[in-house]
Every structure is written in C-alpha cells, then in structure tokens.
C-alpha atoms as a printed R data frame, in Angstrom:
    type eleno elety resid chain resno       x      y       z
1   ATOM     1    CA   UNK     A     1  31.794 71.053 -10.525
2   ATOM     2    CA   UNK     A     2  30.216 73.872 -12.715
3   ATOM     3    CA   UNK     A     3  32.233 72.305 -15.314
4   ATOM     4    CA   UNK     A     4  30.721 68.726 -14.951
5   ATOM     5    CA   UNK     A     5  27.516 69.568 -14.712
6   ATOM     6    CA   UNK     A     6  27.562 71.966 -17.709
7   ATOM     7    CA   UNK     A     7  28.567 68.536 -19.373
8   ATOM     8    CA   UNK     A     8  25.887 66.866 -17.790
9   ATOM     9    CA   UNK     A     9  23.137 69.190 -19.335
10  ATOM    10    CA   UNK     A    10  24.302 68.893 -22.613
11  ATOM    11    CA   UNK     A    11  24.523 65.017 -22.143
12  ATOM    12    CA   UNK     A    12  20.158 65.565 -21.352
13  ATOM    13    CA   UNK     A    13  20.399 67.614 -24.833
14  ATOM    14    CA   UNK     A    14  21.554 64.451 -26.941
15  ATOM    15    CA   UNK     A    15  19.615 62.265 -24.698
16  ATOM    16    CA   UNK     A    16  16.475 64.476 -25.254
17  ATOM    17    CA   UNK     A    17  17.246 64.739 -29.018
18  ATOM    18    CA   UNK     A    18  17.458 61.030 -29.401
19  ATOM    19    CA   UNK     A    19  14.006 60.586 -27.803
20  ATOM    20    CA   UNK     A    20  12.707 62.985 -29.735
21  ATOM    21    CA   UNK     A    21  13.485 61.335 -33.006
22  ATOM    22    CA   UNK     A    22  12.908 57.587 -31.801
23  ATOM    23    CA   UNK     A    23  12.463 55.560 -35.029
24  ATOM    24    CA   UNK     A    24   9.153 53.443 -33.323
25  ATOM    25    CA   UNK     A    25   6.795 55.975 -33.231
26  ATOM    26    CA   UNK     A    26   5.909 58.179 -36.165
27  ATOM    27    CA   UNK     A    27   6.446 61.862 -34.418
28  ATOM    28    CA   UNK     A    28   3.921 65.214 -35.457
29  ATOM    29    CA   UNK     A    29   5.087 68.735 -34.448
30  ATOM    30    CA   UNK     A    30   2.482 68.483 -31.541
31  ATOM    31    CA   UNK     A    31   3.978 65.359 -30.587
32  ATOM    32    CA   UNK     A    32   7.561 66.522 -30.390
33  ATOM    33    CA   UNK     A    33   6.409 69.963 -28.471
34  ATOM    34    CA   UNK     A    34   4.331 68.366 -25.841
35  ATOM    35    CA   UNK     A    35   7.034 65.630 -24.944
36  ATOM    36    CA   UNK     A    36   9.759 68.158 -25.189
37  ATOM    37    CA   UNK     A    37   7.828 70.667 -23.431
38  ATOM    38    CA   UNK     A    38   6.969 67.935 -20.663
39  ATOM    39    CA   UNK     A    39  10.746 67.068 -20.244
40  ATOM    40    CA   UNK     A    40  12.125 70.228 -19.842
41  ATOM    41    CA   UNK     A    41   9.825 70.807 -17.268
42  ATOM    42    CA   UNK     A    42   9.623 67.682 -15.138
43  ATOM    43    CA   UNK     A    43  13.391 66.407 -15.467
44  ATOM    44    CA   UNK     A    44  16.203 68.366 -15.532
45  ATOM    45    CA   UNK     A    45  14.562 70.751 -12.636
46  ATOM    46    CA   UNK     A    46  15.687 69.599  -9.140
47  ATOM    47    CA   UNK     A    47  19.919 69.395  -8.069
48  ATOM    48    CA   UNK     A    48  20.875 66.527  -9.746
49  ATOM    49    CA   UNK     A    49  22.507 65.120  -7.326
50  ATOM    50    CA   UNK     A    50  21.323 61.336  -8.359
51  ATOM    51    CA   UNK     A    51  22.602 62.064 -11.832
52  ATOM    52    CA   UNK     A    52  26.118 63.722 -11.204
53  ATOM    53    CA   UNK     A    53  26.659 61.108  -8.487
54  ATOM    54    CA   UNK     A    54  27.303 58.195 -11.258
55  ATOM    55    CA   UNK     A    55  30.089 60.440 -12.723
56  ATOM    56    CA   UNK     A    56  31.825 61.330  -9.504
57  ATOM    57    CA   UNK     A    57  31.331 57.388  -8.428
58  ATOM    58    CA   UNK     A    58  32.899 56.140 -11.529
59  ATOM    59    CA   UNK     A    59  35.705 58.649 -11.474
60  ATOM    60    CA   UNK     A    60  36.228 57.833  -7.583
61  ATOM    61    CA   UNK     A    61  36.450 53.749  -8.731
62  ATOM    62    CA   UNK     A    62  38.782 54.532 -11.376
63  ATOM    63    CA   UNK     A    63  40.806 55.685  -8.940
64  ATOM    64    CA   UNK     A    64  44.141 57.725 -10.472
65  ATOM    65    CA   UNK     A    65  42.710 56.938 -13.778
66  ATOM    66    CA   UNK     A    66  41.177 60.133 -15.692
67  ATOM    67    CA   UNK     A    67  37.713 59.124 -17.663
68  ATOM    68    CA   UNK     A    68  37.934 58.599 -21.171
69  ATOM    69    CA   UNK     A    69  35.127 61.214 -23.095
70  ATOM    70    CA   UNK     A    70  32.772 57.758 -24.202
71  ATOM    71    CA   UNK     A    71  32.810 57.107 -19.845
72  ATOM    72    CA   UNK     A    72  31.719 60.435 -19.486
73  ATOM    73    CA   UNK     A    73  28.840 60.577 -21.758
74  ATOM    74    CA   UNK     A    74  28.024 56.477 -20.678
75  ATOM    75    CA   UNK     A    75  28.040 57.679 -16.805
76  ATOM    76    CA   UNK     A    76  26.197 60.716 -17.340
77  ATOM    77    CA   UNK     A    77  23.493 58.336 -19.887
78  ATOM    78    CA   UNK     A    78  23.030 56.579 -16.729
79  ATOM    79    CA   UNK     A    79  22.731 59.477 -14.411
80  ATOM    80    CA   UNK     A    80  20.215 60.878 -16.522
81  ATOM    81    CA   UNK     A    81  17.953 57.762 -16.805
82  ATOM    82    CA   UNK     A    82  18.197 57.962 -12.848
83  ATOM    83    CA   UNK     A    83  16.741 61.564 -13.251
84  ATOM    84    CA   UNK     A    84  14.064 60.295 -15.548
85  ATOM    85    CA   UNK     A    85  13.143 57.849 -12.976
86  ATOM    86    CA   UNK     A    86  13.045 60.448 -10.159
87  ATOM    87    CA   UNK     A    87  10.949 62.619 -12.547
88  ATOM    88    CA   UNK     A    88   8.482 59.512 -13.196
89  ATOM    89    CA   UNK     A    89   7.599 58.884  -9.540
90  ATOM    90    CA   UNK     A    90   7.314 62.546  -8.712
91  ATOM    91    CA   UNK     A    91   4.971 63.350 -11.367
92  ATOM    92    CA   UNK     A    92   3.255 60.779 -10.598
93  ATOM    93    CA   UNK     A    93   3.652 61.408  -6.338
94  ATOM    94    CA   UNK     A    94   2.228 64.850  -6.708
95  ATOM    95    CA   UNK     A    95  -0.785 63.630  -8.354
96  ATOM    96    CA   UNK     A    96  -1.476 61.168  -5.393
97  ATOM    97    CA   UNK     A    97  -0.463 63.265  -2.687
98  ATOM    98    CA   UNK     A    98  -2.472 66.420  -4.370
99  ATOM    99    CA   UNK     A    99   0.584 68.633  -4.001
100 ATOM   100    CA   UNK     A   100   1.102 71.864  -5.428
101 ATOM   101    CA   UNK     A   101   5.022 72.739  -5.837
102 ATOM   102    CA   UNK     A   102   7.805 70.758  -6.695
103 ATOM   103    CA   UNK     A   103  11.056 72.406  -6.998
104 ATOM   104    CA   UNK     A   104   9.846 76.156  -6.213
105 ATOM   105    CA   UNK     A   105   7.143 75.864  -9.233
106 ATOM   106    CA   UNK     A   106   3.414 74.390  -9.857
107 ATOM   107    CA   UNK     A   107   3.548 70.452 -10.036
108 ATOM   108    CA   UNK     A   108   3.348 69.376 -13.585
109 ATOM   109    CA   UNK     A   109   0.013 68.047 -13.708
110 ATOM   110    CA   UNK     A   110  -1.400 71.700 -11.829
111 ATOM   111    CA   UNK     A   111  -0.073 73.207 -15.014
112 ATOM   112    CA   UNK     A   112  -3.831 74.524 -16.873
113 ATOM   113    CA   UNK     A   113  -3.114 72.376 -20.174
114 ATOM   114    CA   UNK     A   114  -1.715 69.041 -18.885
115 ATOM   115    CA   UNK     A   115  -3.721 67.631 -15.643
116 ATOM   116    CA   UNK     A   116  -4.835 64.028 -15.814
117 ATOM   117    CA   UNK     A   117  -2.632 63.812 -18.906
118 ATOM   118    CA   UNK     A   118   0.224 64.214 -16.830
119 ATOM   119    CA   UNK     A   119  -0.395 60.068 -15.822
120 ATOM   120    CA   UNK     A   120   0.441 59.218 -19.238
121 ATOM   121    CA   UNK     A   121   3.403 61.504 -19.505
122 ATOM   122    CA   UNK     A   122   4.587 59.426 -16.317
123 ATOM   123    CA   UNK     A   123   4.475 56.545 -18.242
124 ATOM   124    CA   UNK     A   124   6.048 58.133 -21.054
125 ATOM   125    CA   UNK     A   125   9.231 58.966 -18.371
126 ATOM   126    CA   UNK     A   126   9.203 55.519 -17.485
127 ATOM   127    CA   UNK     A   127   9.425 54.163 -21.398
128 ATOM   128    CA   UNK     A   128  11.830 56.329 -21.870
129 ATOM   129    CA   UNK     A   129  14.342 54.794 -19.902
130 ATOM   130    CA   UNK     A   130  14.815 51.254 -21.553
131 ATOM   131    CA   UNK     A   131  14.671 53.198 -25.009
132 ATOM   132    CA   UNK     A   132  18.504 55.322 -23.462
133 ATOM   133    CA   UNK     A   133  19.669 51.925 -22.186
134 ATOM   134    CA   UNK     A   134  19.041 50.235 -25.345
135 ATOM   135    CA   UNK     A   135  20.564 52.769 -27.585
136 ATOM   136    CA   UNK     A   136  23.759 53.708 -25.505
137 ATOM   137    CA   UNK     A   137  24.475 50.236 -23.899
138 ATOM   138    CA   UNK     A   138  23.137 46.760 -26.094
139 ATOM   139    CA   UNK     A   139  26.777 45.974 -26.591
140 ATOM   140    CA   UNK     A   140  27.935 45.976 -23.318
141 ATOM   141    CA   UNK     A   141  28.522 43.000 -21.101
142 ATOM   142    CA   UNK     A   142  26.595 44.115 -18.215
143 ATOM   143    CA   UNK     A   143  23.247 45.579 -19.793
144 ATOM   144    CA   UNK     A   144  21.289 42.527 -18.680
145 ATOM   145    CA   UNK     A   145  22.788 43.757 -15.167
146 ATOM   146    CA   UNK     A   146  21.402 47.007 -15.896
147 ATOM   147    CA   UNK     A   147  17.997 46.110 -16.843
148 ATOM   148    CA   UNK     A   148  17.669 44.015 -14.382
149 ATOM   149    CA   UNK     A   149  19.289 46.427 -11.696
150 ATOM   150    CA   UNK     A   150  16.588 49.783 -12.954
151 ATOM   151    CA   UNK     A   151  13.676 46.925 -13.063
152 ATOM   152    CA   UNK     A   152  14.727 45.935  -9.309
153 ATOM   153    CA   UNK     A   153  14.707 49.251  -7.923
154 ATOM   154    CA   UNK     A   154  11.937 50.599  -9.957
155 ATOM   155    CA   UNK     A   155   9.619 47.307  -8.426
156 ATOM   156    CA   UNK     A   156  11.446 48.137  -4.779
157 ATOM   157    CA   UNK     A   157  10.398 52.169  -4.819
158 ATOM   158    CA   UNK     A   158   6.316 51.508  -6.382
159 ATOM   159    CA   UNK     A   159   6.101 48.765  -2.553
160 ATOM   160    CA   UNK     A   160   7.742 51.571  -0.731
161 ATOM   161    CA   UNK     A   161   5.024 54.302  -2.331
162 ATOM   162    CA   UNK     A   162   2.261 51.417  -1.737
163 ATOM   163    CA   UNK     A   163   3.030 51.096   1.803
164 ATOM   164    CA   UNK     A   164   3.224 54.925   2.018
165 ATOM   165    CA   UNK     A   165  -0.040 55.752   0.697
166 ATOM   166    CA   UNK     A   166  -2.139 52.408   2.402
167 ATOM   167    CA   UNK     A   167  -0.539 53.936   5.882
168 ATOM   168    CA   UNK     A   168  -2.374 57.122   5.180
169 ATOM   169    CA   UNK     A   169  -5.875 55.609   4.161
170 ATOM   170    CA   UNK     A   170  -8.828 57.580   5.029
171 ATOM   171    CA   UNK     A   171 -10.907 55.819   7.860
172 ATOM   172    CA   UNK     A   172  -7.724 53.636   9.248
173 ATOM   173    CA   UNK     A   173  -6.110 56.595  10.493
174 ATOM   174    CA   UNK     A   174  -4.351 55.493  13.808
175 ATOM   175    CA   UNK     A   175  -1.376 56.982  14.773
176 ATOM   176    CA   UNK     A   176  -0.208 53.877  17.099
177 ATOM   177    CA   UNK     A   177   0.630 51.470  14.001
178 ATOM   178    CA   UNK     A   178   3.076 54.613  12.952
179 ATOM   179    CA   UNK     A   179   6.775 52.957  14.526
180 ATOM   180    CA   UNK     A   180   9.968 53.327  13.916
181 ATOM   181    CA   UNK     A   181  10.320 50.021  11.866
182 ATOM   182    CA   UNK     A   182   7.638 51.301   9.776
183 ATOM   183    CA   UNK     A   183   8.985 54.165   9.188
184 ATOM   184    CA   UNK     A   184  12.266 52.524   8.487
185 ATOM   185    CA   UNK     A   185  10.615 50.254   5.610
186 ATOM   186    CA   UNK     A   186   8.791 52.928   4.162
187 ATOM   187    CA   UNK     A   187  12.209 54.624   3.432
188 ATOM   188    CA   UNK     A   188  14.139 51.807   2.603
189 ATOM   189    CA   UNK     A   189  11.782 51.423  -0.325
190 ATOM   190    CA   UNK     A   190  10.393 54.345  -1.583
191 ATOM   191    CA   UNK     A   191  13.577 56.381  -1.397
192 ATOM   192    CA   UNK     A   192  17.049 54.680  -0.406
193 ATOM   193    CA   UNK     A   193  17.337 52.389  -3.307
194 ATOM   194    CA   UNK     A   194  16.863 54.389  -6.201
195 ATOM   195    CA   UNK     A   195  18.460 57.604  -4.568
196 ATOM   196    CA   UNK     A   196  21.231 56.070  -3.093
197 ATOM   197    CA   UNK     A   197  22.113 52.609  -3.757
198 ATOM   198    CA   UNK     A   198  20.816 53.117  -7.735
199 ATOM   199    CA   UNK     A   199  23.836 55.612  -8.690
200 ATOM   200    CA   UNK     A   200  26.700 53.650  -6.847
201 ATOM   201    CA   UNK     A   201  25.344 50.315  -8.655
202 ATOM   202    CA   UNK     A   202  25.517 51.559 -12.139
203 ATOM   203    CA   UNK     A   203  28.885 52.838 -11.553
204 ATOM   204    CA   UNK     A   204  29.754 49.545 -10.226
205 ATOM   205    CA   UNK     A   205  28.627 48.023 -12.946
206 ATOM   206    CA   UNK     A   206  30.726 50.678 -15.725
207 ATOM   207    CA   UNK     A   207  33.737 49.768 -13.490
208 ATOM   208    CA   UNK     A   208  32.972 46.250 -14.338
209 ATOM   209    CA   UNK     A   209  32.310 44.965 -10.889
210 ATOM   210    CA   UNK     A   210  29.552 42.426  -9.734
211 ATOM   211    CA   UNK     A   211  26.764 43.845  -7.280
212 ATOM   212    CA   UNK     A   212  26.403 40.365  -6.175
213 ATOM   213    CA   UNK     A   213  29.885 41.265  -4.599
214 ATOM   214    CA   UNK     A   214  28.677 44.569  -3.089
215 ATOM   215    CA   UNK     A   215  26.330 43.362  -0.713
216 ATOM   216    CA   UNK     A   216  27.310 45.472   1.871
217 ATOM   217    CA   UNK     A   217  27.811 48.740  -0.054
218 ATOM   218    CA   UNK     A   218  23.846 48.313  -0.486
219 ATOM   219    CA   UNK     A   219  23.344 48.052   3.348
220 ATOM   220    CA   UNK     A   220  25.779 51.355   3.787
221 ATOM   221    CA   UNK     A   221  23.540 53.058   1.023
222 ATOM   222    CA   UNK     A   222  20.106 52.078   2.466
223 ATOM   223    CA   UNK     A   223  21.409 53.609   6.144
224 ATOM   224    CA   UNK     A   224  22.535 57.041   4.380
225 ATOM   225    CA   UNK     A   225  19.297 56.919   2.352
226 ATOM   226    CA   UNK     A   226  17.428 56.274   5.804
227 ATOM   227    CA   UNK     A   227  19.326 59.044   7.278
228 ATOM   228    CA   UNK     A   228  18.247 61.232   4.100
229 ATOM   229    CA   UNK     A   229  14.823 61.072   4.362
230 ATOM   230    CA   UNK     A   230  14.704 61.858   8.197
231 ATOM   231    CA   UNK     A   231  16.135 64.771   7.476
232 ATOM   232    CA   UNK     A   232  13.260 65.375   4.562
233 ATOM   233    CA   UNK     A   233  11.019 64.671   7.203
234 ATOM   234    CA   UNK     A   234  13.180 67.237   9.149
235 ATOM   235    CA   UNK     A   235  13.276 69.593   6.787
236 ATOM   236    CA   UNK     A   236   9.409 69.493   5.983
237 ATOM   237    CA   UNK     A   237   8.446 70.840   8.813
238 ATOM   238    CA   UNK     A   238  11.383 72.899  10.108
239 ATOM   239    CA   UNK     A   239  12.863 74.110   6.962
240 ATOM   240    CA   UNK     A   240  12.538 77.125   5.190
241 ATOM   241    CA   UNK     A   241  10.150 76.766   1.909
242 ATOM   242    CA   UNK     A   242  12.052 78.891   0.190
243 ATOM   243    CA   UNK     A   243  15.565 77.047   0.652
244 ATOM   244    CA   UNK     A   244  13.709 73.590   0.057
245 ATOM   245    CA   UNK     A   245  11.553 74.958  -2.923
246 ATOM   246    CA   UNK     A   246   8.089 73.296  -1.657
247 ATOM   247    CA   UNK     A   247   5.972 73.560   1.147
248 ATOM   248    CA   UNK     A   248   6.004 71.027   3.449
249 ATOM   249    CA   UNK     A   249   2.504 69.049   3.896
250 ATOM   250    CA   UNK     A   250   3.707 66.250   5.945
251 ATOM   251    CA   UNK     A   251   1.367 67.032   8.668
252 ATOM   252    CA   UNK     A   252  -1.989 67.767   6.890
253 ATOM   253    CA   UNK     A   253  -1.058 64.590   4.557
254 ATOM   254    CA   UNK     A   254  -1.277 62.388   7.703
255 ATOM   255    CA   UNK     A   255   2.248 61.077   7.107
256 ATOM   256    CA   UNK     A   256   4.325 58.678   8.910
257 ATOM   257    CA   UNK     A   257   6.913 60.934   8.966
258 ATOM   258    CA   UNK     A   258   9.817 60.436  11.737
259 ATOM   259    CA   UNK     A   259   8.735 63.216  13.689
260 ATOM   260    CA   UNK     A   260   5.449 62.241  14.274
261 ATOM   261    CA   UNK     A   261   7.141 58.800  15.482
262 ATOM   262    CA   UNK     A   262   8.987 60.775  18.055
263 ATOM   263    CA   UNK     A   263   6.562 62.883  19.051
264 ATOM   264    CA   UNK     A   264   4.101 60.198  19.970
265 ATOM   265    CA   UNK     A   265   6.948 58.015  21.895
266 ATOM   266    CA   UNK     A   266   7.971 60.853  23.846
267 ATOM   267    CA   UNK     A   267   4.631 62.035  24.323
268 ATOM   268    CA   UNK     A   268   2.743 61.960  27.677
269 ATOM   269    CA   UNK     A   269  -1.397 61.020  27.464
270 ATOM   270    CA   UNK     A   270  -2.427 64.417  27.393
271 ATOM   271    CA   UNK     A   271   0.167 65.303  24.400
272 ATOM   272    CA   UNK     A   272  -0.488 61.944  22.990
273 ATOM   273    CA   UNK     A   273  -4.332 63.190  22.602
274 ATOM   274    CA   UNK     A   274  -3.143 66.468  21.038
275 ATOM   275    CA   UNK     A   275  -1.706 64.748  18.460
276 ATOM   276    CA   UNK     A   276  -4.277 62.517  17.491
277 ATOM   277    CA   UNK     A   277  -7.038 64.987  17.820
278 ATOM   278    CA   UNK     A   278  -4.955 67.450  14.831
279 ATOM   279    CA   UNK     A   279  -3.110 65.445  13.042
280 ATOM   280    CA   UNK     A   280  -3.710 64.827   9.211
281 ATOM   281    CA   UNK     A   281  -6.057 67.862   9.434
282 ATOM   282    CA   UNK     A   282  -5.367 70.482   6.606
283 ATOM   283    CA   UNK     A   283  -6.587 73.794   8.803
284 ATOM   284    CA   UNK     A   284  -3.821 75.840   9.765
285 ATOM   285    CA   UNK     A   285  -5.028 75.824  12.938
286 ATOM   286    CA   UNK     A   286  -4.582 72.045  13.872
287 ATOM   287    CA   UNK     A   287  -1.149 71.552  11.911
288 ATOM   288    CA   UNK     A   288  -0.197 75.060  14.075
289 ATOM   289    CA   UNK     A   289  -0.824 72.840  17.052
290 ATOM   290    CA   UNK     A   290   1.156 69.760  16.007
291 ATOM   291    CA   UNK     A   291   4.225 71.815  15.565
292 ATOM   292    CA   UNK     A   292   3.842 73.693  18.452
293 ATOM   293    CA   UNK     A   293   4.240 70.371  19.840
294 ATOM   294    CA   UNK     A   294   7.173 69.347  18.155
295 ATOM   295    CA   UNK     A   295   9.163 72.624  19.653
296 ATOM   296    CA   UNK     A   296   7.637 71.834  22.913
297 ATOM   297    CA   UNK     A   297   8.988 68.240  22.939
298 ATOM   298    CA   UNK     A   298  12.325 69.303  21.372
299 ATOM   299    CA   UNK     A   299  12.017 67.759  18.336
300 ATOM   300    CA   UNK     A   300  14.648 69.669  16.659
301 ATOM   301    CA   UNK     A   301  17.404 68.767  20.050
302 ATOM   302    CA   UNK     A   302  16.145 64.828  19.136
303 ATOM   303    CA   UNK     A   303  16.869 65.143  15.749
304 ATOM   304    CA   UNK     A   304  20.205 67.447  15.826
305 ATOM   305    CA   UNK     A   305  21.353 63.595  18.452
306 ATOM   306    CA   UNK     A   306  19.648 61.449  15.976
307 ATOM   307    CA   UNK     A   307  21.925 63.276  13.241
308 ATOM   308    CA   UNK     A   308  25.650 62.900  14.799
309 ATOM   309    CA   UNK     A   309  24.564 59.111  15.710
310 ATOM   310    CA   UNK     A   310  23.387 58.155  12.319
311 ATOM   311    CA   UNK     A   311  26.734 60.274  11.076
312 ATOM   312    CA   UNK     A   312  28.897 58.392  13.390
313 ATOM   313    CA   UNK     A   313  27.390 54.910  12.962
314 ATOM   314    CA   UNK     A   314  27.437 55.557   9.106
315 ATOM   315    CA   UNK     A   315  31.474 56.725   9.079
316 ATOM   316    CA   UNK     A   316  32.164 53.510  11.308
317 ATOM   317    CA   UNK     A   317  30.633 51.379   8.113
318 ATOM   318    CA   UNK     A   318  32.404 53.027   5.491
319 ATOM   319    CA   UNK     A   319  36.061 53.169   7.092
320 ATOM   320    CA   UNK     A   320  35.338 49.446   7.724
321 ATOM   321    CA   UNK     A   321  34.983 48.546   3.936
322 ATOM   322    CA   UNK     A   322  38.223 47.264   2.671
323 ATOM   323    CA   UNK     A   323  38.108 48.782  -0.149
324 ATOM   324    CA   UNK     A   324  39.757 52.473  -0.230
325 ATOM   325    CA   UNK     A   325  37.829 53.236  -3.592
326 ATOM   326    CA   UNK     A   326  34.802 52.248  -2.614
327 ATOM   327    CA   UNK     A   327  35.583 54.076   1.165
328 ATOM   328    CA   UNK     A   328  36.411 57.474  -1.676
329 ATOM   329    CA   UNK     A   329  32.681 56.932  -3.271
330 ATOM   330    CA   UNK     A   330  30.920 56.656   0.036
331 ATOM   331    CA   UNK     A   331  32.074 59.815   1.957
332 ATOM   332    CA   UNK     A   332  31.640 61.455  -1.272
333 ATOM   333    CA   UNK     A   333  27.773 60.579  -1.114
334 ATOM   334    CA   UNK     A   334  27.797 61.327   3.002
335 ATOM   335    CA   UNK     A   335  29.612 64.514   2.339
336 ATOM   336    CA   UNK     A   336  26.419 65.900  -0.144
337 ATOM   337    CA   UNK     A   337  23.821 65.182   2.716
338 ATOM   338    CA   UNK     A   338  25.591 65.630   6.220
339 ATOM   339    CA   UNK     A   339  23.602 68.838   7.972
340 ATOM   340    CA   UNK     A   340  21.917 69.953   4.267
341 ATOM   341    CA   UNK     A   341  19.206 72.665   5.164
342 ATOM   342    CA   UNK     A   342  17.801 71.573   1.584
C-alpha cells in the first residue's frame, strides 16, 4: 500500500507539471507559484481514498492479470482528477458553510493572501480536469464515456449541495421537513456518486466495460455512500477532532444531519422543544444541549444498530452480484469504511 501510493504522488507530480506548463495560457512566475502553491495545498491533502480506489478497482477487474506500467499511470490519471474534483467542491464548501479546518489545517480561502480568490481557484480545479482527460485519454474509445461520466456526477453532486444549503436557509428553519428521505437524497447527491460510484465507473470503463451494464453496481455504491455519510454525520458530533482533522459544526450549521433525524423521531414533546429551541445556534451553550440530548436518547446505541444493518443489508447486495470481480471491488470499498473512527 505504501508502495502504491508513493506511485500515486508522483503520478500528481507529472499531472501537476503538465498543468503547469499547459500550452493555452501564456504562464508568469506568479502565475505558476500561485496555482502550484494552491494545489499543493488544496489537493493532495486528505487520504486519498477516492484516488487509490481506481487503482485497486482496476487491478481487482483484471482479476489474475498484473497492470501493465501505462494502466497504472492511466488509473491513477483518473484517481487524481477524482481528487481534483473533491478538492473543487471543498474549497468551494468551506466558503459556503464558513468553515475553518479542513484536513487538520485553515481552509484554503482563511489562508491571509487568498480569500475570495479562492472562488476562482475552484474554478481553476474544476478546468483542470478536462485539460488531464484530454491529454492522457483523446485516443481512447471510451473518453466520450468519461466526459460524459465526470460531467454527470459533477451536475449530480452541485443538486445534492443545492438541496443542502436551501434546507438550511435562514428564516425557513423548521426542523419537521428534516426526514429520513431527505436526508437520504441529500447524500445520494452531494456525496455517494462522486465518492463512491465515480471511482468504480472509471475503472469500469479502463476495463472496457459499459456502465449502462452496471446498473446495479451504482445502486450498491449509492447504499455504501449513504452508509458513509451517516457515519460523517456520526463522526461530527461524536468523533474525536483530532482523529477526523476538523471540528465538527453540524449542529451550529443547522444541518440535516442523520442524527438530528433521529433525535426528533425518537423524541418526546418536551425533547422535541429542546431541540428546536438550540438547534442551528452557534453558542456553546445551545449545541452543549443538543448533544446532551443525543447521549440521553442513545444516539450512539441507534447508530452502532443502524451500522450492522446497513453492513448486513450491503454484504447481502454484493454476494448477490454474479460477478466474482466485481463482488472483489465491492468488499474492497466496504472494507475501507466499515466502523472507521475517521
């Protein structure tokens, strides 16, 4: 593993280089730094698990076969533009949600030089993502697939942001409309197709297979990615901020996060008022209450059942798939996220 992803990061070298020298714009020193400066700090960053996952999912599809050094670098091309796309929404995310770590350091745009400017390096993430596919894959048979697939998932994750942030509007705060099916398509958007289903589909596509065909991979993908971000919402509030490198704001932020779904089914009246009356509030004080809540209404029990159900229902899914390859990728991606603490 060390191996691979010492690979990997000098695969974001080349990739970085390339960019660096792109023939359509006419590049000064300040230029180059800035960019350069901006990449090394917003993209390579977090665990790259999105990234490494399009290696390990190609070399699970190829089965016996070992990949050839041009599959390597192609897969990891791919896993990288998935890390530029992860490192265009959360530059972008921090601005809107006002955070102030990401990855155990100041957000990008908190940095004293960059703030507002730190939209248009966003966009500059987001450019540079045709720009890799271009170079590395024009020739191949399924770049169309690949444009198309990045453009899907791209256009799927900005709805799933949208109907994140228009949930939390000022003035239309009311904790009712917050349900478990809106939770559900909140997550389905914003975060299980480009962390989950995105990796698998480009190594799909290397392996020259049609996602047309993979229909239900994509549903088995979306469930883990569901499963994922419950435990984010988990981990937000009950993790340690140290293991999970930011500090959770979940409750001040107003949220719908699946606790506070929980919390206000299995609330009584009284409780039910609690809630409503602190949270979304950013004192200490109020968000104290909330979580004292939580612990009183066993939040973490409900989640530890919610957990070996999702597992269970999840495993069921994948042992059903006929293919054993495809079985290999899946419990490689479950195996990553089953009872993380980060």
């Amino acid at each position: 593993m060390a191996d691979l992803k010492s690979m990997f990061m000098k695969v974001y070298d080349t990739l970085k280089k390339d960019l660096l020298e792109d023939p359509a714009f006419e590049w000064s020193p300040d230029s180059s730094q800035w960019v350069e400066k901006m990449l090394d700090y917003t993209v390579p960053g977090g665990k790259l698990n999105r990234g490494l996952s399009v290696v390990d999912s190609l070399k699970l599809l190829k089965e016996e076969e070992d990949l050839t050094e041009d599959e390597i670098f192609l897969s990891s091309t791919l896993g990288w533009c998935i890390e530029w796309l992860q490192a265009y929404f959360l530059v972008l995310d921090d601005i809107m949600d006002a955070s102030h770590t990401r990855r155990g350091q100041p957000c990008w745009f908190r940095l004293p030089k960059v703030g507002m400017i730190a939209v248009n390096d966003g966009i500059l993430l987001r450019n540079h993502i045709p720009r890799m596919l271009k170079k590395h894959f024009r020739n191949k048979d399924y770049y169309v697939d690949l444009l198309d697939l990045f453009n899907e998932v791209e256009f799927q994750t900005a709805h799933g942001q949208m109907i994140d942030l228009i949930t939390t509007l000022e003035g239309e705060k009311d904790l009712s409309k917050y349900t478990e099916s809106l939770h559900r398509r909140i997550v389905q958007y914003k975060t299980a197709y480009y962390s989950f289903y995105l990796p698998v589909a480009c190594a799909l596509l290397m392996a020259g297979e049609k996602l047309e065909n993979h229909i239900e991979v994509q549903n088995i993908l979306v469930e883990m990615g569901t499963y994922f971000q419950v435990q984010d919402d988990y981990l937000d509030c009950f993790g340690d901020p140290e293991t999970i490198g930011k500090i959770g704001t979940d409750i001040e932020d107003f949220k719908c996060s699946w606790l506070v779904v929980k919390a206000f089914q299995l609330s009584n009246e009284e409780q039910k008022k609690l809630l409503l009356e602190n949270y979304g509030k950013a004192d200490p004080g109020n968000v104290a209450k909330v979580k004292a809540l939580y612990h009183e209404l066993n939040l973490q029990g409900v989640f530890e059942e919610y957990e070996s159900k999702s597992y269970e229902k999840i495993i069921t899914s994948i042992e059903a798939h006929p293919s054993k390859a495809v079985q290999a990728v899946l419990k490689s991606f479950l195996g990553k996220i089953y009872k993380r603490q980060k």
